[in-house]
C-alpha positions in Angstrom: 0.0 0.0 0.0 1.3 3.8 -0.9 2.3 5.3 1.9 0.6 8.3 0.5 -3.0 9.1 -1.1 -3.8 12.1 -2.5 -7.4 12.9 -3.3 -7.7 15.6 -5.6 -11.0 17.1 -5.9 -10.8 19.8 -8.6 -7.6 18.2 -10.4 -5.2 19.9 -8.8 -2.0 18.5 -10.2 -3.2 19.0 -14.0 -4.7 22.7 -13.3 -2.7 24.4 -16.5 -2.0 27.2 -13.9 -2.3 26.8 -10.1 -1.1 30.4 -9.6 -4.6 31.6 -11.4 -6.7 28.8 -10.5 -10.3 30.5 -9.4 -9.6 27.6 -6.3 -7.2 24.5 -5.5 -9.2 22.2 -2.8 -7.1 18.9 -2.0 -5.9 16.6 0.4 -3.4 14.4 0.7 -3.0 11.5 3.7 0.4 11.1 5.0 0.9 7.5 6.5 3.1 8.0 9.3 6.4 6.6 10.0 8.7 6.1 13.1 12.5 6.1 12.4 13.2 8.9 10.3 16.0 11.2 11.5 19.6 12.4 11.3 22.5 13.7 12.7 22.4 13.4 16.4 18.5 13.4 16.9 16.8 11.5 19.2 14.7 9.1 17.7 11.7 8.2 19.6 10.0 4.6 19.1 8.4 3.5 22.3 6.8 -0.1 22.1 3.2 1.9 21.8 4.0 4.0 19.1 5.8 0.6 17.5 2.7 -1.4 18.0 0.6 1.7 16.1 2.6 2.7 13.8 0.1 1.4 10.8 -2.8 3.1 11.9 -1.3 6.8 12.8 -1.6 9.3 10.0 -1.5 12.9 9.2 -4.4 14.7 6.8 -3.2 18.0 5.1 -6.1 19.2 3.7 -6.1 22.6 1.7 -8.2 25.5 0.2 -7.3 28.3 -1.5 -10.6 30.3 -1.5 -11.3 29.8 1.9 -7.2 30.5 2.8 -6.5 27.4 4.8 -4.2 24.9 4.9 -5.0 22.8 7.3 -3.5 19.8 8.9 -5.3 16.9 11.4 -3.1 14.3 13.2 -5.2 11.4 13.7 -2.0 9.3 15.8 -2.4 6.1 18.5 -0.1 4.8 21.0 1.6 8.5 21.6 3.5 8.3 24.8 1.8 10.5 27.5 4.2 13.4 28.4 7.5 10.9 28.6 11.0 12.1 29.5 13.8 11.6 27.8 17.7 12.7 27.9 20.3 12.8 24.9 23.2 10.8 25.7 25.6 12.8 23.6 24.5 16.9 23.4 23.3 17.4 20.2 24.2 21.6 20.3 26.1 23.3 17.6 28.1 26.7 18.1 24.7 28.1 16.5 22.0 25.9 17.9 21.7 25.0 21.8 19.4 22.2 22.8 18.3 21.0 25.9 19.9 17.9 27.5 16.4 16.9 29.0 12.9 17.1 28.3 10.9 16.0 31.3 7.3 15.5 31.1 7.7 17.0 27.8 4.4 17.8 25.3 4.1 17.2 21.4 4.6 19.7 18.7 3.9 19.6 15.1 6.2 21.0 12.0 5.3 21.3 8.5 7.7 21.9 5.8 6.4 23.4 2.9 9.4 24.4 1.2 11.4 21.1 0.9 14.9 22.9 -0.1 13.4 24.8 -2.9 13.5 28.2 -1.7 17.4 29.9 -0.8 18.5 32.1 1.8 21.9 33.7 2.2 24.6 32.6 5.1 27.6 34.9 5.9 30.6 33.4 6.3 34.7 34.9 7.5 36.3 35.7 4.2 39.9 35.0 5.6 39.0 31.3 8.0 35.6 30.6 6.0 33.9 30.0 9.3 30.1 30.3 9.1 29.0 33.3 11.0 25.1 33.2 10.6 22.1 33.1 8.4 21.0 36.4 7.3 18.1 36.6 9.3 19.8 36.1 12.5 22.3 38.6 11.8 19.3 41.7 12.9 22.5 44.6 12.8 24.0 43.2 9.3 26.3 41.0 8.4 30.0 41.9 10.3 32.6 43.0 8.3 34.9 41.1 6.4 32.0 38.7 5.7 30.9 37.3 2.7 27.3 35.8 1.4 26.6 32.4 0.3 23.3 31.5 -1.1 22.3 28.3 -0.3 19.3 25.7 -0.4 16.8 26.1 2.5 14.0 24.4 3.7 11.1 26.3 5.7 9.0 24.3 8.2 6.8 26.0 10.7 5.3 24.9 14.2 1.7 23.8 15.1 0.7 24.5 19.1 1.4 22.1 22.0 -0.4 18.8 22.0 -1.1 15.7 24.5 -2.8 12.1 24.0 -5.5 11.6 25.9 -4.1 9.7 28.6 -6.5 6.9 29.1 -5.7 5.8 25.3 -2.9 7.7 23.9 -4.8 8.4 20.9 -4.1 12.3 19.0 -6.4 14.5 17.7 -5.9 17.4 16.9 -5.6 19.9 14.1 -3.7 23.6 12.8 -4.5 25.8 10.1 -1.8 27.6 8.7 -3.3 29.7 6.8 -2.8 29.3 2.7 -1.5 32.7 1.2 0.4 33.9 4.3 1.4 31.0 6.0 2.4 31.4 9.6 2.6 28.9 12.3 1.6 28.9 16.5 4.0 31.7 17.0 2.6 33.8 14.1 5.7 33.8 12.5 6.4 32.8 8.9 8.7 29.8 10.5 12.4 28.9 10.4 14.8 28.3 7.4 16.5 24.8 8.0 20.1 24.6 6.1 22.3 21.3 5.8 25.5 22.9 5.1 29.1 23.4 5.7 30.1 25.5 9.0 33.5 26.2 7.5 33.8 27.1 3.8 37.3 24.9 3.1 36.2 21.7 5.1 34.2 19.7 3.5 33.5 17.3 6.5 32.3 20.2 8.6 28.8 20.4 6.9 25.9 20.0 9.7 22.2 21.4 10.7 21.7 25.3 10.9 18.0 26.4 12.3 17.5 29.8 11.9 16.3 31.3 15.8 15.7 34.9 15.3 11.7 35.3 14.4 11.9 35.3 10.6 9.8 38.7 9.2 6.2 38.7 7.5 7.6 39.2 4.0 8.8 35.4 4.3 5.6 34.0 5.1 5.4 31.6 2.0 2.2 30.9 -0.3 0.9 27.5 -0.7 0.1 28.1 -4.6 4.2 27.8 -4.8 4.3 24.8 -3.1 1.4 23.2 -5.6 3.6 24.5 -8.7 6.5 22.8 -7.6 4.7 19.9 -6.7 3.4 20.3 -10.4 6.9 21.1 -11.8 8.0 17.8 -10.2 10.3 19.8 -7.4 9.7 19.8 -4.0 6.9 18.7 -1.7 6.1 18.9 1.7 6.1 16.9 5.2 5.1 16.9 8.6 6.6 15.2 11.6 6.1 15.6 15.5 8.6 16.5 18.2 8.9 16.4 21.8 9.1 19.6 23.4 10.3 21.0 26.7 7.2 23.4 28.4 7.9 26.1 28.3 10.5 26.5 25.7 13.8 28.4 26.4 13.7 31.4 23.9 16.5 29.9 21.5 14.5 27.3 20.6 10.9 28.4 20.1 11.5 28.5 15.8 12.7 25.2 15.8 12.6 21.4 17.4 14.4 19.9 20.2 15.6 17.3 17.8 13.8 14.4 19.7 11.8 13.2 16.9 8.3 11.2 16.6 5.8 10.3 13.6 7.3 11.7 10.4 6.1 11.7 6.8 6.9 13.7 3.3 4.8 13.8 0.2 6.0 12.9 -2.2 6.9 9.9 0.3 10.6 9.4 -0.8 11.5 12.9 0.1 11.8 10.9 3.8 12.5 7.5 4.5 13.1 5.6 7.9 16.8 5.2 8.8 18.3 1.2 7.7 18.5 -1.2 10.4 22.1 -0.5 11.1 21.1 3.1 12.5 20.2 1.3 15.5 21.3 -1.0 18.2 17.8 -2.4 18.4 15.9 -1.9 14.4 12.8 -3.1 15.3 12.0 -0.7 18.1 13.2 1.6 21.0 14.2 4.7 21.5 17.7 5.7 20.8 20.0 8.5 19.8 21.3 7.9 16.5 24.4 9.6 14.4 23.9 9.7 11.0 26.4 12.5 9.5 24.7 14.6 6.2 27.8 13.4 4.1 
């Protein structure tokens, strides 16, 4: 069985112009999947999300005229506010995580740029160090900088959400709006780079989440993301995280990197990690390293 089904219900995908379409109403069903990560996240696959995992799934339903995008998580066997704790400290010199999430509560994050949108990072002209992206760089980029435009993706939050506790069952939904898509924060998102932190090592290329709030005029428009989609380019996906509550400022834009359901459309835009990521493949929860090169 696909892992995805679209449904389209005015042809979306053969519209000969989805940016002058009167309307684009679709939906697509994202069958979700445990064991997708990378770098140093924490992969969470706890013997009741193990035991669901066939019959937890994701609607992203949309509708131009009505300007919604709007996503339902219909997910089973969701752990009830768990703690967890990364053996190894996943931070980077320009992302700071958490060691511990303790009676921590789900979040939801949708990409709907998958890498097809740029953004510019400043790097030293004389090491090649990474500085910063351009929008957390609020006074301009330093001197003796230089710019590097590079592919970005742009994923944005949904609010806070629990099982119910008696069955660990999810559901709940967020509309993101569809020309001017902001998440729970009312911010357009984060830009998420996989690239390298110093311009002349090639081994040095990691994660970068943008953590300043990124300004209105980025808030992106779904009608791109249905061209692309159109074009063959691109996609989307959601996935769920588990959060500390509250969240430390430096990390409201982006995920604590402890990583739940996940799901792309088209569906090999994400795949679960091979066996060998894992000490136990068929289930647990464990903190994998899988480098981006």
């Amino acid at each position: 069985m696909s892992k995805t089904l679209i449904i389209p219900i005015l042809a979306i995908l053969a519209a000969p112009s989805l940016a002058h379409a009167s309307n684009q109403v679709g939906k697509v069903t994202l069958d979700m999947e445990l064991g997708v990560g990378g770098g140093r996240e924490l992969v969470i696959r706890e013997p009741s999300m193990c035991e669901a995992e066939g019959d937890s799934r994701t609607d992203v339903k949309w509708n131009r005229n009505a300007d919604s995008v709007e996503v339902r998580l219909h997910l089973e066997g969701v752990p009830y506010r768990p703690s967890f704790c990364f053996d190894v400290d996943p931070s980077t010199p320009y992302n700071t995580y958490p060691l511990c999430v303790d009676e921590g509560r789900w979040q939801g994050w949708f990409v709907n740029r998958f890498f097809t949108r740029t953004s510019n990072w400043y790097y030293d002209s004389v090491t090649g160090d990474l500085i910063a992206n351009e929008f957390d760089l609020p006074g301009g980029p330093p001197p003796g900088s230089i710019p590097v435009e590079l592919p970005a993706a742009q994923m944005m939050c949904t609010g806070f959400f629990d099982p119910n506790p008696s069955n660990l069952k999810v559901h709940y939904q967020f509309d993101f709006g569809y020309h001017h898509m902001v998440d729970f924060l009312g911010s357009p998102g984060t830009l998420v780079g996989i690239l390298p932190y110093n311009l002349f090592d090639p081994s040095s290329i990691w994660l970068y989440y943008t953590y300043e709030i990124l300004p209105q005029s980025e808030a992106q428009d779904f009608d791109t993301t249905l061209a692309e989609l159109e074009a063959g380019v691109g996609g989307f996906s959601f996935a769920t995280s588990l959060e500390p509550v509250p969240k430390p400022t430096y990390l409201l834009t982006h995920d604590e990197l402890m990583i739940g359901w996940t799901e792309s459309y088209p569906d090999y835009l994400l795949e679960p990690l091979p066996d060998e990521a894992f000490e136990d493949p068929d289930c647990g929860t464990e903190q994998i390293y899988v480098p981006f090169i």
